[in-house]
KOLFI-372286 format. One record per residue (C-alpha): x negated, y, z; residue number from 1. Coordinates in nm, 2 decimals. Layout:
BEGIN
X	Y	Z	NUM $
...
% end
This chain:
BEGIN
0.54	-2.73	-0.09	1 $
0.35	-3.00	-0.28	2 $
0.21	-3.32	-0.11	3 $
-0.15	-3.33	0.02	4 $
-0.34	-3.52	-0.23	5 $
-0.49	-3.86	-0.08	6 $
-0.87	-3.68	-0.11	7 $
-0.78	-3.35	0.05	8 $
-0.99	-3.23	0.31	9 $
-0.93	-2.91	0.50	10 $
-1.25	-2.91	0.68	11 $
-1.46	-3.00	0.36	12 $
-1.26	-2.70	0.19	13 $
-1.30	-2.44	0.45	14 $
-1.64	-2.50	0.49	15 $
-1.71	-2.47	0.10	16 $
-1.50	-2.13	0.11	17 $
-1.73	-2.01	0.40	18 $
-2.05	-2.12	0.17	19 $
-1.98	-1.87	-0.10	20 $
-1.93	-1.56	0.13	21 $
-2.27	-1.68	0.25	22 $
-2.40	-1.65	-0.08	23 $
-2.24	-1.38	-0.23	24 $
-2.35	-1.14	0.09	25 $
-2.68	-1.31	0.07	26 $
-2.74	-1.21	-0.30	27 $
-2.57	-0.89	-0.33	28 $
-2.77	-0.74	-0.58	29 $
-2.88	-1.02	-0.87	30 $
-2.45	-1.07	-0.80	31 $
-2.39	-0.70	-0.87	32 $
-2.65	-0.69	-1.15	33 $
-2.50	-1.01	-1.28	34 $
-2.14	-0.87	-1.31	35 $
-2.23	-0.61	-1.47	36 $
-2.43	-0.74	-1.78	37 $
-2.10	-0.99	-1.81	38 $
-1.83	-0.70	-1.80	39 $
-2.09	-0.51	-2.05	40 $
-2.15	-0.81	-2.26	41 $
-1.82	-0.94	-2.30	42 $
-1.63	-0.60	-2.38	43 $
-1.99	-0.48	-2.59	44 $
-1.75	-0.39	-2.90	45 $
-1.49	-0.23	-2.78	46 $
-1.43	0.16	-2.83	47 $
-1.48	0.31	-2.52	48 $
-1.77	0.15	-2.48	49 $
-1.94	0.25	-2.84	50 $
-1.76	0.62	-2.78	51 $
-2.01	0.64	-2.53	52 $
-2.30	0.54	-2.70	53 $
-2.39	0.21	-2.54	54 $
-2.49	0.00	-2.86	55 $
-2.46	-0.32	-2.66	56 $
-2.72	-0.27	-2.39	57 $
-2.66	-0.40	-2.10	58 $
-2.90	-0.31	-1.79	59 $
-2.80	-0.08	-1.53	60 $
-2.97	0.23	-1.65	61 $
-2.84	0.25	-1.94	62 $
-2.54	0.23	-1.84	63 $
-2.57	0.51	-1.56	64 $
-2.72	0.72	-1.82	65 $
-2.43	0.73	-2.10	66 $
-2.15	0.66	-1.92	67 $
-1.94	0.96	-1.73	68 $
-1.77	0.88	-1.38	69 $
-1.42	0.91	-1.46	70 $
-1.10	1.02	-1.30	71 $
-0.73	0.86	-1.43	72 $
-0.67	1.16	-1.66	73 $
-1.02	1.07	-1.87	74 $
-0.86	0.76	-2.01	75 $
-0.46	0.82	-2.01	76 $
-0.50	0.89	-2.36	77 $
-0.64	0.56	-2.40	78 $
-0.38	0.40	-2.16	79 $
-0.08	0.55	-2.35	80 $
-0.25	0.38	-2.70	81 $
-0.23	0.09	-2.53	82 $
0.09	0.11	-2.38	83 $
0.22	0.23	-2.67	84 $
0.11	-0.08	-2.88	85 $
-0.21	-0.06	-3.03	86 $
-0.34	-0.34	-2.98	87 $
-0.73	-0.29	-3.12	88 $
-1.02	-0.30	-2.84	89 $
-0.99	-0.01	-2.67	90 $
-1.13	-0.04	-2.32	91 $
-1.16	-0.43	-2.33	92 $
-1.21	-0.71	-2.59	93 $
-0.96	-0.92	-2.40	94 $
-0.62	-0.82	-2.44	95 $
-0.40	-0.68	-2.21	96 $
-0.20	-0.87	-2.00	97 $
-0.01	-0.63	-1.81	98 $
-0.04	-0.30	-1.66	99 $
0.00	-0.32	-1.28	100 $
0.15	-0.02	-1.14	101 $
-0.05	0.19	-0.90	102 $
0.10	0.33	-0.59	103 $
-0.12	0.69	-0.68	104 $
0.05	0.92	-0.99	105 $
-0.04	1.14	-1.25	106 $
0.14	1.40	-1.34	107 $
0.44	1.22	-1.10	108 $
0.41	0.89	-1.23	109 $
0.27	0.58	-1.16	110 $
-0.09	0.52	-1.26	111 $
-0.13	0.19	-1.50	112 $
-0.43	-0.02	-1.43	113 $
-0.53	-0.25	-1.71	114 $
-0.52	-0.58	-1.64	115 $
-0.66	-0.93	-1.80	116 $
-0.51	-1.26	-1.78	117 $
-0.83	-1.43	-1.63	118 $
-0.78	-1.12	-1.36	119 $
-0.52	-1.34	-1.19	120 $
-0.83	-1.58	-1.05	121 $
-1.01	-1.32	-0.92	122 $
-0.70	-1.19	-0.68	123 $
-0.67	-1.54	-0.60	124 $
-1.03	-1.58	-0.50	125 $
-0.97	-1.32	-0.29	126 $
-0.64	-1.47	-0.14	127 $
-0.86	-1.82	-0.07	128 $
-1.11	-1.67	0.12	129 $
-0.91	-1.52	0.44	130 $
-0.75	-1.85	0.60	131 $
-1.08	-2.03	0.64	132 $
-1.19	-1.68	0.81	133 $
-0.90	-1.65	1.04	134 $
-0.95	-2.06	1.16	135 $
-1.26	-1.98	1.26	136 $
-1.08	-1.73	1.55	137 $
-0.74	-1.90	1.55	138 $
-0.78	-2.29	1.55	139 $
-0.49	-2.50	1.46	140 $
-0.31	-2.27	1.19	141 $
-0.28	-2.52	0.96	142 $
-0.04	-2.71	1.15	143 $
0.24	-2.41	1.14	144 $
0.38	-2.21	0.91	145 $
0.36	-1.82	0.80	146 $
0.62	-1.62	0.83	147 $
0.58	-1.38	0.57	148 $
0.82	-1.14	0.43	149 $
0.71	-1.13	0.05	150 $
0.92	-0.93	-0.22	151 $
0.93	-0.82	-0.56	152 $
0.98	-0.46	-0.71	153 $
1.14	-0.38	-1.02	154 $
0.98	-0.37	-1.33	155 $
0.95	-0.18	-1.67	156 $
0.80	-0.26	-2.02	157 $
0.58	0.00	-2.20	158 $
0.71	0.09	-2.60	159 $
0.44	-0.15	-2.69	160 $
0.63	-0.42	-2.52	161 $
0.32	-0.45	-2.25	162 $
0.53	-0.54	-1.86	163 $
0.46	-0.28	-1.60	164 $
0.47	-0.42	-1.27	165 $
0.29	-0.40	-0.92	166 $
0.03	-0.58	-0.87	167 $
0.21	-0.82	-0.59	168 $
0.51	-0.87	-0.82	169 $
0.31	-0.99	-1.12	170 $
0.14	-1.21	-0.81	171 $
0.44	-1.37	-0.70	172 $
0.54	-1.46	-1.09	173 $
0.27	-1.56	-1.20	174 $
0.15	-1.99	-1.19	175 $
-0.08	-1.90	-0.87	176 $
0.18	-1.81	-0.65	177 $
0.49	-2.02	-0.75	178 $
0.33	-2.36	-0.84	179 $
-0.01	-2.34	-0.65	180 $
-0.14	-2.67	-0.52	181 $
-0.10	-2.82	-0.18	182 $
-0.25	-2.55	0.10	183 $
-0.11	-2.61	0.49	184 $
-0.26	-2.26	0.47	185 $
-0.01	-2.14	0.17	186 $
0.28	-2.33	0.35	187 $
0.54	-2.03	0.41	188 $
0.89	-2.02	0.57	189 $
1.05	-1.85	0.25	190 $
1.11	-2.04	-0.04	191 $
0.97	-1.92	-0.37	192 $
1.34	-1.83	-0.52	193 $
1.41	-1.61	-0.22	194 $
1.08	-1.42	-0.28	195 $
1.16	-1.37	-0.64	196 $
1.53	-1.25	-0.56	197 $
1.52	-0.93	-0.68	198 $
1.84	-0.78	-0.47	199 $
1.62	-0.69	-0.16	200 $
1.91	-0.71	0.05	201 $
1.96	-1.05	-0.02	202 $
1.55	-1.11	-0.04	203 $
1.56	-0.99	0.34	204 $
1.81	-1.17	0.49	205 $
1.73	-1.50	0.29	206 $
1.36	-1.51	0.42	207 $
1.50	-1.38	0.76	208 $
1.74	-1.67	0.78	209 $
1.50	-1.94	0.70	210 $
1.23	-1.79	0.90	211 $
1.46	-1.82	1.21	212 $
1.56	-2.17	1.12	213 $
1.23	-2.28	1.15	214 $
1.14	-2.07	1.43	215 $
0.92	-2.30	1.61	216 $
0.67	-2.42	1.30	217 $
0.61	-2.00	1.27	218 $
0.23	-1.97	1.39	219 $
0.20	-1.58	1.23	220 $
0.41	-1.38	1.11	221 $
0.38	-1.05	0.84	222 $
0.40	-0.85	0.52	223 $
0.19	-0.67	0.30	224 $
0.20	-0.30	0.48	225 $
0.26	-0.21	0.90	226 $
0.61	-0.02	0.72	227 $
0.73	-0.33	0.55	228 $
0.74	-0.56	0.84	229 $
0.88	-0.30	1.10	230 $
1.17	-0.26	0.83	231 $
1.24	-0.61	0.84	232 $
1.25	-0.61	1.26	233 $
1.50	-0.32	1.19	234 $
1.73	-0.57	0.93	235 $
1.69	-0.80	1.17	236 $
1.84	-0.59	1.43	237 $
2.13	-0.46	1.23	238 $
2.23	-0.81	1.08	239 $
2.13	-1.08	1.38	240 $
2.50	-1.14	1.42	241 $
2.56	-1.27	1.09	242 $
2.25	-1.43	1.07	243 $
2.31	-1.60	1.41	244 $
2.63	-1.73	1.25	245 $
2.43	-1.88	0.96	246 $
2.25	-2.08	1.19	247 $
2.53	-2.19	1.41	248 $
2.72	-2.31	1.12	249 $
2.47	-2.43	0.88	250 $
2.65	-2.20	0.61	251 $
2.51	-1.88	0.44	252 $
2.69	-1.54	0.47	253 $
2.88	-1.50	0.16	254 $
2.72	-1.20	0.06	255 $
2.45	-1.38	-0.07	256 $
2.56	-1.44	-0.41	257 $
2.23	-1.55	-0.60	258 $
2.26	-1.92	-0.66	259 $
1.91	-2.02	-0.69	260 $
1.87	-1.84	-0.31	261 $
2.17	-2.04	-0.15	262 $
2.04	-2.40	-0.31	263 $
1.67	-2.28	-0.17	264 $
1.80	-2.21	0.18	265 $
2.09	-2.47	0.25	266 $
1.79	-2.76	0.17	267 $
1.65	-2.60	0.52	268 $
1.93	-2.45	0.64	269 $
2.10	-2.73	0.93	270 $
2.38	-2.64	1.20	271 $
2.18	-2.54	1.52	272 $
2.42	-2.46	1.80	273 $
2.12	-2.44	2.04	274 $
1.90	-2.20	1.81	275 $
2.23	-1.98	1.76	276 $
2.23	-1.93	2.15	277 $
1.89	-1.88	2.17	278 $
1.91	-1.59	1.85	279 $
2.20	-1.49	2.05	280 $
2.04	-1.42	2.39	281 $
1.74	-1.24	2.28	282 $
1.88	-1.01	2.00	283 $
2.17	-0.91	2.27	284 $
1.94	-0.81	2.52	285 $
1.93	-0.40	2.55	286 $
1.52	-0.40	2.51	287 $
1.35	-0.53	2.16	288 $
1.03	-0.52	2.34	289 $
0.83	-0.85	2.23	290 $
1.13	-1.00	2.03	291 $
0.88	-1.17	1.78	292 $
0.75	-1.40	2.04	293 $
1.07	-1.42	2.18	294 $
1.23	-1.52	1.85	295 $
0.90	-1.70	1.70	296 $
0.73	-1.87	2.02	297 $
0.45	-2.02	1.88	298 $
0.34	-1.71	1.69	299 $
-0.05	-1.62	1.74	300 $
-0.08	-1.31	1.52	301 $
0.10	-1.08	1.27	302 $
-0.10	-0.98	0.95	303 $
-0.03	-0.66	0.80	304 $
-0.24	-0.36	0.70	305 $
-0.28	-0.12	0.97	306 $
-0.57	0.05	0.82	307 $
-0.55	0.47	0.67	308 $
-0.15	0.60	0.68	309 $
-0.02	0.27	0.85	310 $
-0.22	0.30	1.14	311 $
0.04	0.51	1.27	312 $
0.29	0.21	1.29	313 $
0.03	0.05	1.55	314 $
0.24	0.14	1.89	315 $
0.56	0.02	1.70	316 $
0.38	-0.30	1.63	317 $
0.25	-0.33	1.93	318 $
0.56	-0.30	2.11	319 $
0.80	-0.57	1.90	320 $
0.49	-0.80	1.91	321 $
0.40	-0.79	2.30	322 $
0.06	-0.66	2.22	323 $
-0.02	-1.00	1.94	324 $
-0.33	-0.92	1.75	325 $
-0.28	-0.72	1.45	326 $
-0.48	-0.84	1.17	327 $
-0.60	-0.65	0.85	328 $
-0.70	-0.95	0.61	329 $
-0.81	-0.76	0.31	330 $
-0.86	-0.49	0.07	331 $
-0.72	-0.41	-0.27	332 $
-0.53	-0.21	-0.50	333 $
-0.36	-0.18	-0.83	334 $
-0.73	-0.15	-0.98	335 $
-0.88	-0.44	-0.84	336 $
-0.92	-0.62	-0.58	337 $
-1.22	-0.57	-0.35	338 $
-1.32	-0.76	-0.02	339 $
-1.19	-0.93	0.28	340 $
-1.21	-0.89	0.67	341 $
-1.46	-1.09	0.83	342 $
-1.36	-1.02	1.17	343 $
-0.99	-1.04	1.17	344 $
-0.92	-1.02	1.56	345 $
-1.10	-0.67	1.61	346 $
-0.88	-0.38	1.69	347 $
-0.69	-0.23	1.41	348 $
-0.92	0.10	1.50	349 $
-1.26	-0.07	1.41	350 $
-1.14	-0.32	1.10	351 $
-1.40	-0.31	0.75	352 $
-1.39	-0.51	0.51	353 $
-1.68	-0.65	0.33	354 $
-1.68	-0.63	-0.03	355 $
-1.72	-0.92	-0.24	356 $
-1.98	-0.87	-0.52	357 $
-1.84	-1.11	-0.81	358 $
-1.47	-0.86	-0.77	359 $
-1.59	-0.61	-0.97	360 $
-1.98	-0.37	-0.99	361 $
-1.96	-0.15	-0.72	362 $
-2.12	0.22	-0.67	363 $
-2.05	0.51	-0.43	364 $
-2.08	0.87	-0.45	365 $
-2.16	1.01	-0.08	366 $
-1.87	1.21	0.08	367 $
-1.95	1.58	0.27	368 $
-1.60	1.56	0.38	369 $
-1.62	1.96	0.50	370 $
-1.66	1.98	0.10	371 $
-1.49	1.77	-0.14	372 $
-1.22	1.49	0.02	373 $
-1.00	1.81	0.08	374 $
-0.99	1.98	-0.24	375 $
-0.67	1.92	-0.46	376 $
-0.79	1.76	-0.76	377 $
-1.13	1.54	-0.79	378 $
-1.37	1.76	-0.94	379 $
-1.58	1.69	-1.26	380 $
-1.94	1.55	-1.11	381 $
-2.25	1.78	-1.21	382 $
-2.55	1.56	-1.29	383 $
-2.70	1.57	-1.01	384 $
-2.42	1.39	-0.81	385 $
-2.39	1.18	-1.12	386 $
-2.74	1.03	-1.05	387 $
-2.67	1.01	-0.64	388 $
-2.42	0.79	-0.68	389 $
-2.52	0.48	-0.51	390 $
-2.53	0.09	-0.55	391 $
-2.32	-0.16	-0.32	392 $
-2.70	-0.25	-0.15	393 $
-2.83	0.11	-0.10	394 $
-2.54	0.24	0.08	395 $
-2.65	0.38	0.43	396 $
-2.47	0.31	0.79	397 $
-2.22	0.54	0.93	398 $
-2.20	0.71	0.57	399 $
-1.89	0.83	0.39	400 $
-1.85	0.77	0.03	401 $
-1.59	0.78	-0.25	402 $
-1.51	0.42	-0.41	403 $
-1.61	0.38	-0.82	404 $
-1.57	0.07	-0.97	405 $
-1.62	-0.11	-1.34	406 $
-1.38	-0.38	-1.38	407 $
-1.37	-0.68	-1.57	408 $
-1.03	-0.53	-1.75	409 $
-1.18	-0.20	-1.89	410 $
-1.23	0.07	-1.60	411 $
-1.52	0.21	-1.66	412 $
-1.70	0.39	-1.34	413 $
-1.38	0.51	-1.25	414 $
-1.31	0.67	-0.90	415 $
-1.06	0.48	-0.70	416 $
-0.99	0.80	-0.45	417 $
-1.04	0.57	-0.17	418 $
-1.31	0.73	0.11	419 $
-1.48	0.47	0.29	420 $
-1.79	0.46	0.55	421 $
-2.05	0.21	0.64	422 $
-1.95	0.05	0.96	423 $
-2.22	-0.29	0.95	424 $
-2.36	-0.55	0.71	425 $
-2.28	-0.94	0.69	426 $
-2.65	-1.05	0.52	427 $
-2.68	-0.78	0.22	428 $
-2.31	-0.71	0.18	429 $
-2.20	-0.35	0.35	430 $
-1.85	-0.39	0.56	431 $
-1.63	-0.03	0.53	432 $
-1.42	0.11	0.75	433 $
-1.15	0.25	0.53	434 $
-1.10	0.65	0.60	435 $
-0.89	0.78	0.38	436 $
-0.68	0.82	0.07	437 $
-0.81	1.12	-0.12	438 $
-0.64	1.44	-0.07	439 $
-0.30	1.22	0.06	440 $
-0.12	1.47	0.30	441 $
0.21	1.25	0.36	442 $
0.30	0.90	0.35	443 $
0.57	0.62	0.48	444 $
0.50	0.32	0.27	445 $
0.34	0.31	-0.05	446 $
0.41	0.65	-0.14	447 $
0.13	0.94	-0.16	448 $
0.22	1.30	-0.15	449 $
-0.04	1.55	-0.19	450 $
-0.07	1.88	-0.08	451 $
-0.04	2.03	-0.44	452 $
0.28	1.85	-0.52	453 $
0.42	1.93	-0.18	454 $
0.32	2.30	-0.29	455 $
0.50	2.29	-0.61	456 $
0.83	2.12	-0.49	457 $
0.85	2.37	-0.18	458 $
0.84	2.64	-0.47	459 $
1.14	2.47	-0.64	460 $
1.32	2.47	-0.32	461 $
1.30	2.76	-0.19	462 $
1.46	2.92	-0.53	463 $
1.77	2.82	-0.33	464 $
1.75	3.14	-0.10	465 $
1.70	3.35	-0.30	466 $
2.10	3.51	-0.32	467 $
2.06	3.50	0.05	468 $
1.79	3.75	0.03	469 $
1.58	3.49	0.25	470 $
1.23	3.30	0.19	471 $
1.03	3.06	0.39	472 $
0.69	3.26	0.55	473 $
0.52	2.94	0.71	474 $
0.57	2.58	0.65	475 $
0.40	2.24	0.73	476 $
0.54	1.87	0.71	477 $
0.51	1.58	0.89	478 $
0.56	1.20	0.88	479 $
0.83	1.07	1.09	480 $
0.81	0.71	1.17	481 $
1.01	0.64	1.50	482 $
1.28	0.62	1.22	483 $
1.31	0.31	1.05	484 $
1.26	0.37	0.76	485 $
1.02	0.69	0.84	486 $
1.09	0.97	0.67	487 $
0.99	1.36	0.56	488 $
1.03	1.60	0.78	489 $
0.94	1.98	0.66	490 $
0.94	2.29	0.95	491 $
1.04	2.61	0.85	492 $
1.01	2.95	0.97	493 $
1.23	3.18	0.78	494 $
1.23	3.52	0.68	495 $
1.56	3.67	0.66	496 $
1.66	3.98	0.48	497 $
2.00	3.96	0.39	498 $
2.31	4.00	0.66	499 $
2.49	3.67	0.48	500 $
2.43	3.33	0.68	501 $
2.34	3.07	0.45	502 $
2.53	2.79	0.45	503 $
2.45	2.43	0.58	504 $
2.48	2.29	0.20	505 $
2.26	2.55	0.07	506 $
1.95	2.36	0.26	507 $
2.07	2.06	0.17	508 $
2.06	2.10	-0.19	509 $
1.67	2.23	-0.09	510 $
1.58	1.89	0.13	511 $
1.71	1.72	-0.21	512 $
1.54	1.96	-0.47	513 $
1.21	1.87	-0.25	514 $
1.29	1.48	-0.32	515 $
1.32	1.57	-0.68	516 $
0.99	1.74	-0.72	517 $
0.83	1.47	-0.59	518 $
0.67	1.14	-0.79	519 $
0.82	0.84	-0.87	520 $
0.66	0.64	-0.60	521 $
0.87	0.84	-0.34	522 $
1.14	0.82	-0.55	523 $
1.13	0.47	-0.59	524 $
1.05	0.45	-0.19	525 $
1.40	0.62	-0.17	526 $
1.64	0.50	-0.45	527 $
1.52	0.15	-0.48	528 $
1.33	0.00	-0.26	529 $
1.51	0.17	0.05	530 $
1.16	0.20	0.25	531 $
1.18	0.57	0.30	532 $
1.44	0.78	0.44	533 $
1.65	1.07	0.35	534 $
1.43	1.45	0.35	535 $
1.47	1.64	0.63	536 $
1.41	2.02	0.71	537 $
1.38	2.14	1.04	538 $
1.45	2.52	1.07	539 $
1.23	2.68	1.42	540 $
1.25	2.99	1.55	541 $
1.05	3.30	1.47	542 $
0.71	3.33	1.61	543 $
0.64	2.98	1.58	544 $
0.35	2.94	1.34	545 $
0.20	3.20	1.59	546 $
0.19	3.00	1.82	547 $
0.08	2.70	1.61	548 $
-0.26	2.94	1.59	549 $
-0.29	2.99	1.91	550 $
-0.28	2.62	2.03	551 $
-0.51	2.55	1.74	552 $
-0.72	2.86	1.84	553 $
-0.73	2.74	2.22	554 $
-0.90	2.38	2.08	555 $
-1.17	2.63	1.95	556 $
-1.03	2.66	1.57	557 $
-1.20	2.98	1.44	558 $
-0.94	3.25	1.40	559 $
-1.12	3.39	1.11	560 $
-1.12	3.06	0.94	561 $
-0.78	2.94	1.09	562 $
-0.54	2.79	0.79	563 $
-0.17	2.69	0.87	564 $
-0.25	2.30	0.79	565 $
0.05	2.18	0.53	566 $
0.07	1.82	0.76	567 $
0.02	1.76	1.13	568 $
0.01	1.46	1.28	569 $
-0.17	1.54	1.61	570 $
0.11	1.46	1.90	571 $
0.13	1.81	2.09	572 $
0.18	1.98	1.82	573 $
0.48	1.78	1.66	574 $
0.58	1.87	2.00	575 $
0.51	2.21	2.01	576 $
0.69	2.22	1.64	577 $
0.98	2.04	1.81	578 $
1.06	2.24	2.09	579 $
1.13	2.50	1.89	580 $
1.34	2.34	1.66	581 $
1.73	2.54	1.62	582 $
1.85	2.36	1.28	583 $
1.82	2.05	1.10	584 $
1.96	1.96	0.77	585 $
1.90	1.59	0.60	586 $
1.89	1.54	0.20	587 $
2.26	1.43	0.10	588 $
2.19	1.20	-0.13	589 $
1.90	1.00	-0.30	590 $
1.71	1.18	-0.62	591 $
1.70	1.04	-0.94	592 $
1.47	0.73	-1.06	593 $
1.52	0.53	-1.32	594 $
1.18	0.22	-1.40	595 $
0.94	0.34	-1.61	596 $
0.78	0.61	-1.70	597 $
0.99	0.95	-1.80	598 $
0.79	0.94	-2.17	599 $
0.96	0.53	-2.17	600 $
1.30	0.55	-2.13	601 $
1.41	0.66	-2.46	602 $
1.20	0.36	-2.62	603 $
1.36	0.11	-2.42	604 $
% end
């Protein structure tokens, strides 16, 4: 961490921060109008934008009237020019800096987002603008540290030579992150080298270690998603011996072999006998309820997304952390980054996010989710839902609407698949409440299944009973996270045929035929990044989907209308699916993923 410069001033700097969210939600629409004339003006020449017939012009209507909304499939053609090296304006004058990896797929793969160098800023706008937020609720932060358990994923290069990487990875190497300026609010425990170790075992235990070493500095502690940091309790749980030892001695477990990690770590790294005790006592103790301020005293928060699929690590949280506020700082994806959380100590149930205007031109297309959020695929907008879709000022309170954004790097009305709804205004500037991923049925970490790919690999694995003369009649799935890391977890009811039992391996090889089928963002999940666990199929007794219907049908479902749903998630009826349980089988090993895309690897 850099020395404060003689003329630095917190308080001045806060309160300049604070300014321009005044201003920004004050003037919401001459900001909106004004981002768009610049992403139109500066990328006036480039292909997509003359394929569509703009000639330059750079007003709103114009723009509304010749340019489709567009899904990811529109422009892969245009992405896999790019990626493949052609280097002419395509979708943006600027060139391409990198693709960052999106956590959705097409066709099984990861989505790449266009990026521009001068991008880089805006995410670190975005980054400047929550610490001076939170100090306004939590006084004193920037006398402490963060604990934060940062890490990088692994990364690919397109046939063009163009890097592939997600959006936090290309953060944490890029200028911004490793030699930003003196901020007491940027002050972390890890050192930058063990945040850039790509071994995430290593990674872990490195940041682990010298968060404990400076246990008492910690004022807030996190990581990027609810699964992440929960992971990292559970490493810390299966490794506290050794870790314990570390401190004691002032020496680093050998099994840290990255040089440029041991140097980081043994400059904070000091023989504390007293510490060691303390790790010692606590991590010993048959209940892990509250470790975190048992471990990290001082701590006043932990900051990690607990909004959509995560909120159902919130009891989990709440139980490691003795009931700490859970703070949702901001939102963003692989396409842009978008707004921040202006009142970080709500509950995790009622957190929105107020969307910055200068990230990006905003517009909405309203949400009947009893028609639309459901169906498999985005459909193709008729005209008339063409011209409701609506600007970042016009939205209305306690309405649903699907995200479409234009970016500065070349996305062009394109719809994010994020559903949000109007919870309040700061000024001008709607706040969201974030509802949903688009047609998402399952998810542990980063990874989205839907229920059309789930559909398709159950059809590949079920292939497997056929000799047995058996097939599955009813199945749903489930997200399991009271294991660490969550996992799968398919039911179902069989219909047997044939006299010959089938044996235990034979629904093995389907829990791993089912990890097969699915993207590369599971994949990855499994293989690589270790944040989801092994498949697992549950096998209940006949009769058991009939009785699914008639809980659902005592709740006043329609038995005319009544669908087996392909994911639950309401507790009785895990329960109900549970108690009828008489097999399980777990995938044996991990499918195959390799970086990059399938269509890559023979370029590379």
């Amino acid at each position: 961490m850099p020395e404060a410069p003689r003329d630095y001033n917190l308080v001045e700097q806060n309160e300049k921060i604070l300014e321009f969210i005044e201003d920004v939600t004050a003037n919401v629409d001459q900001v909106q109008k004004r981002v768009l004339s610049e992403i139109l003006s500066n990328n006036a020449n480039v292909e997509y934008l003359k394929r569509h017939c703009l000639h330059g012009q750079t007003d709103r209507e114009t723009f509304k009237k010749h340019l489709p909304v567009i899904t990811y499939e529109d422009i892969q053609p245009d992405i896999n020019r790019i990626a493949n090296g052609d280097t002419s304006p395509i979708l943006c004058s600027k060139p391409i800096s990198e693709f960052l990896t999106s956590s959705g797929t097409s066709g099984g793969e990861r989505k790449l987002m266009p990026t521009i160098e001068e991008d880089q800023g805006r995410r670190s706008l975005l980054y400047s603008l929550q610490m001076p937020v939170i100090s306004m609720f939590v006084p004193g932060l920037e006398k402490g540290k963060g604990m934060y358990l940062m890490f990088i994923k692994s990364e690919a290069t397109t046939p063009g030579g163009i890097v592939a990487r997600p959006v936090l990875t290309s953060y944490y190497k890029s200028s911004y992150f490793q030699d930003r300026p003196y901020d007491p609010y940027t002050n972390y425990t890890s050192p930058n080298e063990t945040v850039l170790c790509p071994d995430s075992y290593q990674s872990m235990y490195s940041q682990l270690l010298c968060g404990l070493c400076q246990n008492k500095e910690v004022f807030r502690v996190g990581a990027v998603f609810a699964s992440g940091f929960i992971r990292a309790i559970r490493f810390l749980e299966k490794n506290w011996s050794l870790l314990c030892n570390d401190v004691r001695t002032g020496t680093i477990n050998p099994q840290i072999t990255d040089t440029s990690v041991r140097e980081a770590v043994m400059k904070i790294l000091k023989p504390d006998p007293k510490l060691a005790d303390l790790i010692q006592t606590e991590c010993s103790k048959s209940s892990w309820q509250g470790i975190i301020t048992r471990l990290w005293p001082n701590t006043k928060y932990v900051d990690v997304i607990v909004t959509g699929t995560m909120s159902q690590y919130i009891p989990t949280l709440d139980y490691y952390s003795n009931g700490l506020p859970l703070v949702c700082t901001m939102y963003a994806s692989s396409e842009c980054y978008f707004g921040v959380n202006l009142n970080p100590l709500c509950k995790p149930s009622e957190v929105s996010y107020t969307l910055i205007p200068t990230m990006c031109y905003f517009e909405f297309l309203p949400v009947n989710r009893s028609n639309g959020v459901n169906d498999h695929t985005p459909r193709s907008l008729n005209e008339k839902e063409k011209q409701e879709l609506v600007e970042l000022v016009d939205v209305k309170l306690g309405q649903e609407y699907e995200l479409v954004v234009t970016t500065y790097a070349g996305l062009y009305r394109y719809r994010v698949g994020d559903v949000l709804r109007v919870a309040g205004f700061k000024n001008k500037a709607p706040q969201f409440n974030f509802v949903c991923r688009k047609n998402v049925v399952l998810s542990i970490d980063s990874d989205k299944t839907d229920e059309v790919e789930l559909q398709n690999a159950m059809k590949n694995a079920v292939t497997h009973l056929v000799p047995f003369d058996a097939s599955v009649s009813e199945y749903t799935s489930y997200a399991d996270t009271t294991t660490i890391p969550g996992h799968y977890v398919l039911y179902w009811e069989l219909s047997l045929k044939g006299s010959t039992p089938i044996p235990p391996c034979v629904f093995e090889d389907c829990c791993l035929t089912i990890e097969e089928s699915l993207n590369s963002v599971y994949r990855q999940g499994r293989v690589s990044d270790k944040s989801i666990g092994p498949l697992e199929i549950k096998i209940v007794e006949q009769g058991t989907f009939d009785k699914l219907m008639d809980y659902a049908i005592s709740l006043g479902a329609s038995i005319n209308q009544y669908k087996t749903p392909r994911c639950v998630k309401f507790a009785p009826v895990v329960e109900l699916l549970n108690s009828r349980v008489v097999e399980k089988y777990f995938s044996p090993k991990c499918p195959k993923w390799v970086p990059g895309h399938k269509q890559w690897i023979n370029h590379n």
